[in-house]
C-alpha positions in Angstrom: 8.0 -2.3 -276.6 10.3 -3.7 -273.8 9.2 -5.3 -270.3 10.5 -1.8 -268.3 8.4 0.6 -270.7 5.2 -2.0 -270.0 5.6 -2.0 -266.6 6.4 1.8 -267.3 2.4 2.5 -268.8 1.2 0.3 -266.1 2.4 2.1 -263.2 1.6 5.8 -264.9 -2.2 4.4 -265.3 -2.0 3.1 -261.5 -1.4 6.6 -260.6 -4.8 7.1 -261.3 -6.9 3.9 -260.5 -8.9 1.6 -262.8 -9.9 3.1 -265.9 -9.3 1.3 -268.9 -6.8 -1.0 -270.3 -3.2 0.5 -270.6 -1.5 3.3 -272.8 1.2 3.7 -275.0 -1.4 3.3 -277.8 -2.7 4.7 -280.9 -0.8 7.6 -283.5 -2.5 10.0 -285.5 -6.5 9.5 -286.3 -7.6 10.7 -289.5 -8.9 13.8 -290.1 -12.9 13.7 -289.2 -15.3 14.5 -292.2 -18.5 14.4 -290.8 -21.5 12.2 -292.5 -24.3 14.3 -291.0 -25.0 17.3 -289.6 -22.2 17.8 -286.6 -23.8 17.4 -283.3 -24.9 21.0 -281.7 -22.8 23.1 -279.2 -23.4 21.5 -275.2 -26.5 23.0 -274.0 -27.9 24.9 -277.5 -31.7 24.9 -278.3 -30.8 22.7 -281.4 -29.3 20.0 -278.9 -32.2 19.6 -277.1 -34.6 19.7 -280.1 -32.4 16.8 -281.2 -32.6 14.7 -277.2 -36.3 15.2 -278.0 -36.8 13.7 -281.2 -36.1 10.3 -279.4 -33.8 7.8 -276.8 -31.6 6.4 -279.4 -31.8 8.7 -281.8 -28.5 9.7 -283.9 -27.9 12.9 -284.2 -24.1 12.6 -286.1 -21.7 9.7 -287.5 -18.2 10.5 -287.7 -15.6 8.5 -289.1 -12.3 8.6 -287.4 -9.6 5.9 -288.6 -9.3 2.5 -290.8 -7.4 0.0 -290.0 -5.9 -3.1 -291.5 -5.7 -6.8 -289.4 -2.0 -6.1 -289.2 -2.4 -2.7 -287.9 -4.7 -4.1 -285.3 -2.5 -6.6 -284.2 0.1 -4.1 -284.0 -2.0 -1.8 -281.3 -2.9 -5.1 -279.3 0.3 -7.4 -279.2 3.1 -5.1 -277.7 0.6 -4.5 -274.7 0.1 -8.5 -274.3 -2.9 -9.1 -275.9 -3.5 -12.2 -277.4 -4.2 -11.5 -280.8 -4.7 -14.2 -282.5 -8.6 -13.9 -282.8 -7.5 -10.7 -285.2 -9.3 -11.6 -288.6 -10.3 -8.6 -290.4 -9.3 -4.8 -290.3 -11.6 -2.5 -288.4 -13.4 0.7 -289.0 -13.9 3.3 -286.3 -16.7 6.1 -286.2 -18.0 8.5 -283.6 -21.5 8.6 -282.7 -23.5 11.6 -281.1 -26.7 10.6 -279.7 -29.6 11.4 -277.6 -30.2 10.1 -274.6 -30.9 11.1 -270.8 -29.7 12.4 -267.8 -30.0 11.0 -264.4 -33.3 12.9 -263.6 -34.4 11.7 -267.2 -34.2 14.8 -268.5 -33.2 15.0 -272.5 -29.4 15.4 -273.4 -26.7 14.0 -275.4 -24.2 11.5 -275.4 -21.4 10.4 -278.0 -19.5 7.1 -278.0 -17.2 4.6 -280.3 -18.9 2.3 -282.9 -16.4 -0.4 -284.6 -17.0 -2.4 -287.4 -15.1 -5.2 -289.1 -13.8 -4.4 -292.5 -15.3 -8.2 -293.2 -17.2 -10.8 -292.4 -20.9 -11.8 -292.7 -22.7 -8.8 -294.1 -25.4 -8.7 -290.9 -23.2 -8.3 -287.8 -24.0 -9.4 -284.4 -23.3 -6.4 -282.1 -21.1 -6.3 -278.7 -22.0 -3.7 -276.4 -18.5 -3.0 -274.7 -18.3 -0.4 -271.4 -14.8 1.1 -270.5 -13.6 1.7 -267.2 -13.0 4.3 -264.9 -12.2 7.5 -266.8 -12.0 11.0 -265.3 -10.5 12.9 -268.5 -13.0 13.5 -271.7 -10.8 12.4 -273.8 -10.1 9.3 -272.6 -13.0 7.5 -273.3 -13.8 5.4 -276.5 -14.4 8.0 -278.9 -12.2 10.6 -277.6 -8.4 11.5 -279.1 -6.4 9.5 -276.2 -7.3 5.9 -277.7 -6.5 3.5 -275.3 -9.9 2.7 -274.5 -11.3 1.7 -278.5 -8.4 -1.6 -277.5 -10.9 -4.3 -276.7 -13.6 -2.5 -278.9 -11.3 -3.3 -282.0 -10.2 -6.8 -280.6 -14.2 -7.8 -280.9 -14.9 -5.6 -284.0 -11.3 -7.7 -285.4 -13.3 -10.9 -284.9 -16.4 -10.1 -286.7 -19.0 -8.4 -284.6 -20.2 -4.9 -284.2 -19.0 -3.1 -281.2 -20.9 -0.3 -279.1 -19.2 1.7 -277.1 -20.3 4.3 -274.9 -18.6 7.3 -273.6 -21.4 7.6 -270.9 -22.4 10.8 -269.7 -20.1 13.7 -269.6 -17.2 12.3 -271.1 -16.2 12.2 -274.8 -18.0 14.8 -276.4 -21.2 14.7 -274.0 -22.3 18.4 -272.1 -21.7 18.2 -268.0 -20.1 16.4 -265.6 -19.7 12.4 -265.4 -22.1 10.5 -263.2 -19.9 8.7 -261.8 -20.8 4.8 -260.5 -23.9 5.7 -261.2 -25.5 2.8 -262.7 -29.1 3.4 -264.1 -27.5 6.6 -266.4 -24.7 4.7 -267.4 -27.4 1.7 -268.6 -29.5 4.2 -269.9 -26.6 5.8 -271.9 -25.2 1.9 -273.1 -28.6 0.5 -274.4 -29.2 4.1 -276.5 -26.2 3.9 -277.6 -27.2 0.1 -279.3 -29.8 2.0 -280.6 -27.7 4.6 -282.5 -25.1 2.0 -283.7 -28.0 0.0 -285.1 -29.0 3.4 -287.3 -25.5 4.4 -288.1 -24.6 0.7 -288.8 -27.5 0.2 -291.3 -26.3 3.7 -293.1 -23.1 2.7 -293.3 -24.5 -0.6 -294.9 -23.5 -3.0 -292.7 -27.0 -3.8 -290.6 -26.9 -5.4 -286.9 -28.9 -8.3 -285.9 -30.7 -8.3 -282.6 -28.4 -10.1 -280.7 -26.1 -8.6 -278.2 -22.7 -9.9 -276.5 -22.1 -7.6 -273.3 -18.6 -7.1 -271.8 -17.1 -4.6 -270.0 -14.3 -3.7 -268.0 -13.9 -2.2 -264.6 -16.9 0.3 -264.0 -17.7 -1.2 -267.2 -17.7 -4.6 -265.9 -20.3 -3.7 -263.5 -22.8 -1.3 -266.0 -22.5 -5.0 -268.5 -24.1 -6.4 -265.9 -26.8 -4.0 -265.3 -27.0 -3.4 -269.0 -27.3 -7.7 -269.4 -30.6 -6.8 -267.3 -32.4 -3.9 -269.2 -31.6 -5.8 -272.6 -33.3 -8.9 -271.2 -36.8 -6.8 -270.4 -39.5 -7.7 -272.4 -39.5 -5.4 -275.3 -36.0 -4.2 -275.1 -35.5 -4.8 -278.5 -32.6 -6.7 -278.1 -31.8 -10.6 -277.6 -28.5 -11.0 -274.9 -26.9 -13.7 -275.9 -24.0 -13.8 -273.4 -22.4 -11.5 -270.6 -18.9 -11.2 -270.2 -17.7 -8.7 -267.9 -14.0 -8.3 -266.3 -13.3 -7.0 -262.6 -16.3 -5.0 -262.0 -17.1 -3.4 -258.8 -20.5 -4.8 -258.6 -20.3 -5.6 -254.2 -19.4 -1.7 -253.4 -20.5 -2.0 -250.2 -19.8 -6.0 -249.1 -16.2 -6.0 -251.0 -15.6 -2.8 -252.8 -15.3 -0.1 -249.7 -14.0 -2.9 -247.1 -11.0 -3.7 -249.7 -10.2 0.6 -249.2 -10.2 0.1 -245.1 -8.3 -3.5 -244.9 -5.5 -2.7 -247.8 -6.7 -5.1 -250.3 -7.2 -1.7 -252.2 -3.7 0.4 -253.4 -4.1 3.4 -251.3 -3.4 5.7 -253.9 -6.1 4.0 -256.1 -8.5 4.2 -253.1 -7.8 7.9 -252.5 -8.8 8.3 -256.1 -12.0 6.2 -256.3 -13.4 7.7 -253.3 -12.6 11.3 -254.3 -13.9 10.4 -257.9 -17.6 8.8 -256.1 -18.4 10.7 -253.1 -18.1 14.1 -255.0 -20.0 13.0 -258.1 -22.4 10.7 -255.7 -23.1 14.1 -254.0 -24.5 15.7 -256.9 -26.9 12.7 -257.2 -27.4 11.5 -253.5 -26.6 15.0 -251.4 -23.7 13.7 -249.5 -22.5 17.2 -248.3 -23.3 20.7 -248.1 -19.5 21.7 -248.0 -16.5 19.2 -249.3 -14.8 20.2 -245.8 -17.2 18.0 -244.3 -15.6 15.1 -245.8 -12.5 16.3 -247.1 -9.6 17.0 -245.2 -7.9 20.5 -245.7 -6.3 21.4 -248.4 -8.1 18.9 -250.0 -11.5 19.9 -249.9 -10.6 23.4 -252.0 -9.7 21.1 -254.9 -11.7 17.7 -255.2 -14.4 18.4 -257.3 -12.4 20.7 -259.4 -10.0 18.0 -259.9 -12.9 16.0 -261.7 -14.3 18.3 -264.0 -13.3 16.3 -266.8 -10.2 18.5 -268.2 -7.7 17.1 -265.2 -5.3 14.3 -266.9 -5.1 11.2 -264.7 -1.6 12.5 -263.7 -2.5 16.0 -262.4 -5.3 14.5 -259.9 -3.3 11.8 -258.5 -0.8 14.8 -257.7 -3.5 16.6 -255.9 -4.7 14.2 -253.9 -3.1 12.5 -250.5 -1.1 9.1 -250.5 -3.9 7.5 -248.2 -7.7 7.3 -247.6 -7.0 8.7 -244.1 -5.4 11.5 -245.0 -7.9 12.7 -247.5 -11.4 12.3 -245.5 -12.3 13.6 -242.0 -12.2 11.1 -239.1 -16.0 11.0 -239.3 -16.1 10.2 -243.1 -13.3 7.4 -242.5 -15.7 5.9 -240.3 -18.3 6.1 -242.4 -16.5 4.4 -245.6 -16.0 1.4 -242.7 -19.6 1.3 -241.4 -21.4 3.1 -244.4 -25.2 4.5 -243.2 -27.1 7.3 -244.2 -26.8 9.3 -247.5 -23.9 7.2 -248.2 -25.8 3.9 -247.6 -28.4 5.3 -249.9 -25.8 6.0 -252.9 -24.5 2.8 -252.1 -27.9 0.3 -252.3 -28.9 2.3 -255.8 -25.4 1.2 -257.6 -25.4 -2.3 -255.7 -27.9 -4.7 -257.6 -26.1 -5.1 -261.1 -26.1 -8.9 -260.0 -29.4 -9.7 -258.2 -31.6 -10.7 -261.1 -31.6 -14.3 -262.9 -30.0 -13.9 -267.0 -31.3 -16.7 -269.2 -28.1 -16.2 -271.1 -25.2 -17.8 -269.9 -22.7 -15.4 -267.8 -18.4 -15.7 -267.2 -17.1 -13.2 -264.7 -14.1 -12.5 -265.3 -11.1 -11.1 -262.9 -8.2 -11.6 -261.2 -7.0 -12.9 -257.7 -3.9 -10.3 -257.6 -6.2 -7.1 -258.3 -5.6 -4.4 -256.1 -7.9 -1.9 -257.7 -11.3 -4.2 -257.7 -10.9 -7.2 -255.1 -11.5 -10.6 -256.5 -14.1 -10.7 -253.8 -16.7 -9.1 -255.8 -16.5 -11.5 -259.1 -17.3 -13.7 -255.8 -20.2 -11.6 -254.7 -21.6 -11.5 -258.0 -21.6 -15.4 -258.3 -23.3 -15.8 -255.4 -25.9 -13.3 -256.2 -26.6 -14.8 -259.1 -26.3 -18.5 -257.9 -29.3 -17.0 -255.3 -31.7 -16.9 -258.5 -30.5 -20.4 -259.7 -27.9 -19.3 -262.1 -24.8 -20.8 -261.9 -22.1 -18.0 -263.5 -18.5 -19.6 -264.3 -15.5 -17.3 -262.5 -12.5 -17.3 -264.3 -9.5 -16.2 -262.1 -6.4 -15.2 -264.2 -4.1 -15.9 -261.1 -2.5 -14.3 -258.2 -0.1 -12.4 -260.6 -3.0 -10.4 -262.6 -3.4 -6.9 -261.5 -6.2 -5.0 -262.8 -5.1 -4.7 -265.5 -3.5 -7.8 -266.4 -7.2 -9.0 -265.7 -8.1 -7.0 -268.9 -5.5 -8.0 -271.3 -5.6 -11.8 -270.6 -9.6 -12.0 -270.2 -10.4 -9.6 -273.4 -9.2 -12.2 -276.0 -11.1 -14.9 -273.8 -14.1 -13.4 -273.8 -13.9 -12.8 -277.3 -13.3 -17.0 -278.1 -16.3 -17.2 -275.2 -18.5 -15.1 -277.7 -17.3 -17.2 -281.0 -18.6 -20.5 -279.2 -22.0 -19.3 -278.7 -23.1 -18.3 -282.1 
């Protein structure tokens, strides 16, 4: 792949925002042949008898493509990945799962396991949570396959990898919760559950210990994921967090980088149409989208994020700037968030006030215009608050979001090595 068709992916994912690390990726997945009974239709008596049986609790185990180290390498190097932690082929598989909603009510979820084709026989597991998505099929177990990159880079080392769809997206029933945290957790640490069982059928068992990393939104739900695992009587032993460019200071770094430009405009317009409107079904924001939205805009915006819009088709539905999309009041209230939107705000914006006993690297990039550097900051010094001192590795002043991604994957993955 040349320098103009890289540069080409990167600015067709920009379009869009943050999600996940790059495109151009994978060909042709094998044909499924399902190992258990196929998970019921969205919303069918038999799905919710399933949710019930148990958080955790697999409901199907899919197998969707083998590949060989070379063939790994091949997905990974063209895109500037360092791949020279490759050591074995991989093995992909999609899980469907039960799990809850944000009012804890029983549903489903599905999401990507990985598994080296070598290595010890009892795997360590990495629990790895993709960025910002708005199309179903762009998350880890879906057909688009850009976001199973970093879980086959970990799985290529030796380790397990978990990685969830979240709510929503993939093959889960209803709309994504989007930047809500506590669902997203809730969704990541059943999902450990499920690989766990599906790894152990497949014969390959998982030890209790669990790497965290995540990119983006994902860097952000690692973090609050690196606290639930670390709960007495999660199940699970952390052994090391390693997230990349989260959002984890929305309202200190996250929403001031929209008003002062450290933010794209164009990735702004989509995070903020992407967060009020699913916020609003979670923390009412509105009672009409024409209270925030500027016209034409509020006819579309939450159509545009029912999860069948491509990345491309939203951006072209939505204004260049922040201040043409939201009414003058709502502009003011992105600068000097209170009420409702204060609310939404304080429930996503604790992923880093609590004190890990395993040792954290936050990950990011001084050149990011999607997720200000200022948050990795903001996280630090949360965490430096309950006497944990968290090492921030900048990848420079030329790494854009993305760029973040590609050179702090393979890092984190050498990180990971060094602590067994």
């Amino acid at each position: 792949m040349t320098t103009q068709q890289k540069q080409s992916n990167r600015l067709r994912l920009r379009r869009g925002a943050a999600a996940v690390v790059l495109a151009a990726v994978l060909g042709g997945l094998a044909a499924p042949v399902a190992l258990a009974a196929p998970a019921a239709p969205t919303g069918s008596p038999a799905a919710t008898a399933s949710a019930q049986s148990g958080r955790g609790h697999l409901i199907s185990l899919i197998p969707l493509e083998r590949l060989a180290p070379a063939e790994v390498t091949a997905r990974l190097a063209p895109l500037g990945f360092d791949a020279s932690t490759v050591r074995y082929g991989v093995a992909a598989y999609r899980l469907t799962y039960a799990t809850v909603d944000p009012q804890g009510r029983p549903t489903t979820a599905t999401g990507l396991l990985v598994l080296p084709r070598g290595g010890p026989h009892r795997l360590d597991l990495v629990s790895d949570t993709h960025g910002t998505v708005a199309t179903r099929d762009d998350a880890p177990s879906g057909g688009a396959g850009y976001n199973r990159l970093t879980p086959y880079l970990h799985a290529s080392a030796g380790r397990a990898v978990a990685a969830p769809d979240y709510l929503g997206l993939g093959g889960g029933p209803g709309a994504h919760p989007y930047m809500d945290t506590r669902s997203s957790v809730t969704a990541s640490v059943d999902m450990l559950e499920a690989a766990r069982t599906a790894a152990g059928r497949l014969g390959r068992p998982v030890t209790r210990d669990v790497y965290a990393t995540g990119f983006s939104q994902g860097g952000q739900v690692a973090m609050a994921l690196g606290r639930e695992l670390s709960r007495p009587g999660s199940g699970f032993r952390l052994r090391g967090l390693a997230p990349i460019a989260g959002p984890y200071d929305l309202d200190g770094s996250e929403l001031p980088g929209i008003t002062d430009g450290r933010v794209a405009p164009r990735t702004a317009v989509f995070y903020l149409t992407y967060f009020l409107t699913a916020q609003n079904r979670l923390h009412p924001l509105y009672a009409d989208p024409a209270e925030v939205f500027r016209a034409p805009y509020a006819q579309v915006v939450e159509s545009l994020f029912d999860g069948s819009h491509q990345v491309e088709d939203i951006a072209a539905g939505l204004p260049a700037s922040p201040e043409e999309l939201l009414t003058p009041a709502w502009y003011e209230n992105i600068r000097a968030p209170h009420g409702a939107l204060r609310t939404a705000l304080k429930a996503n914006d604790e992923a880093c006030d609590w004190k890990p006993a395993a040792p954290v690297r936050l990950y990011g990039g001084s050149g990011d215009t999607d997720v200000p550097f200022a948050n990795a900051l903001a996280c630090a010094a949360d965490l430096a608050r309950h006497g944990v001192r968290a090492k921030v590795v900048d990848q420079g002043a030329d790494a854009d979001h993305f760029t973040s991604a590609i050179r702090s994957a393979p890092q984190a993955v050498r990180w990971f090595d060094s602590l067994r």
